[in-house]
MARFI-893975 format. One line per 10 residues: number of its first residue (from 1); their letters; for each residue x, y, z of C-alpha. Coordinates in nm, 3 decimals, padded with zeros to 5 digits. Example, Ala and Ser with C-alpha at 12.3 -4.5 7.8 and 13.67 -1.06 7.14 Angstrom:
1> AS> 01.230:-00.450:00.780 | 01.367:-00.106:00.714
% end
This chain:
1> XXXXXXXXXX> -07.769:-05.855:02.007 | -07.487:-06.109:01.838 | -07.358:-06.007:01.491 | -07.006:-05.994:01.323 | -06.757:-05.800:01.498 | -06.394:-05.666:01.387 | -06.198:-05.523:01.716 | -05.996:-05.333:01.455 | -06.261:-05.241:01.178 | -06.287:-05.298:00.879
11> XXXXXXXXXX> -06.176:-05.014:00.648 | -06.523:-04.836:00.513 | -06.529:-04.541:00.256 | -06.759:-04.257:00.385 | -06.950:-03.942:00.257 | -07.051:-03.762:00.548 | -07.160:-03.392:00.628 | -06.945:-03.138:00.766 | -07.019:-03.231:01.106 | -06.948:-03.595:01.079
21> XXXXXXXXXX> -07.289:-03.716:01.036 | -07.237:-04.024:00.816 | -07.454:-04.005:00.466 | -07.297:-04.373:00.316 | -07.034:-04.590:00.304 | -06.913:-04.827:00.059 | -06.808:-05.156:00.187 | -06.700:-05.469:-00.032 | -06.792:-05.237:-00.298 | -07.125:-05.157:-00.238
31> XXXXXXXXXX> -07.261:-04.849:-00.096 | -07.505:-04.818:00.162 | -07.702:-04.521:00.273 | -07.768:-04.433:00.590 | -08.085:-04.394:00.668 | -08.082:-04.279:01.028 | -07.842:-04.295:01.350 | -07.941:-04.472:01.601 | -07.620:-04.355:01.912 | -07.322:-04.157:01.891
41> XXXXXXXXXX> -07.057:-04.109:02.150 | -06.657:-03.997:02.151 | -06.389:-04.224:02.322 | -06.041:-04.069:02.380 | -05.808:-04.321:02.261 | -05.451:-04.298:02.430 | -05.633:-03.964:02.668 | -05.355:-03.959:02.849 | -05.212:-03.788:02.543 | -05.208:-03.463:02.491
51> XXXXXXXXXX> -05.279:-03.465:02.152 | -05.666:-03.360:02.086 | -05.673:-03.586:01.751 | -05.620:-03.913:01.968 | -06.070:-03.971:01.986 | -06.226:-04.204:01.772 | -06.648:-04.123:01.707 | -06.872:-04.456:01.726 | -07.197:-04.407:01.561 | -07.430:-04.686:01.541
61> XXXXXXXXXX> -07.661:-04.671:01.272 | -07.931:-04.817:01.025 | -07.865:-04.795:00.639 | -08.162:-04.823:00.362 | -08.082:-05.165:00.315 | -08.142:-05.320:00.594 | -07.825:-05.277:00.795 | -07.737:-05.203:01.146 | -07.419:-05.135:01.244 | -07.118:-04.923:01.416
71> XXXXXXXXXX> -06.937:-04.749:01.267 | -06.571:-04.556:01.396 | -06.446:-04.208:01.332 | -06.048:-04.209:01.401 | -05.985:-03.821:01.488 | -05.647:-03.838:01.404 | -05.602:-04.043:01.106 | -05.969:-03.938:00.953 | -06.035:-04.292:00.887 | -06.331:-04.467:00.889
81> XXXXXXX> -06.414:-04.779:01.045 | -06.696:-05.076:00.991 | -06.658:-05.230:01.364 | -06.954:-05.460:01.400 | -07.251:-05.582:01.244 | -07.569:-05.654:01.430 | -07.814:-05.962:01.338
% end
């Protein structure tokens, strides 16, 4: 699959559950809902860290309108990431 991809995300706005499971974002303004994820896996950034916040959660999903992308979690910072988007 090609799309647009940003090796350091773009900045996304996120309502998610308690558990992490994105619900939407907002990007460029507009807000997209999620309408099922498609992966999800944890990378340790930095693991040879001690520090348990240094992970970063990559879901890949499809929103309502038509979207598929990935998404990133940053453990430490709680920021959330747009990463790439899939043709």
């Amino acid at each position: 699959m090609t799309g647009r991809l940003w090796r350091e995300g773009e900045p996304i706005t996120v309502t998610a559950t308690d558990q992490g499971k994105p619900l939407s974002f907002v990007w460029l303004g507009e807000r997209h809902l999620v309408e099922r994820i498609c992966d999800r896996w944890r990378a340790s950034e930095e693991w040879w860290r001690t520090d348990d916040e240094a992970w970063r959660d990559y879901i890949k999903l499809a929103t309502r309108s038509g979207l598929l992308c990935l998404v990133a979690h940053d453990g430490g910072t709680q920021n959330w990431w747009l990463i790439r988007l899939y043709n």
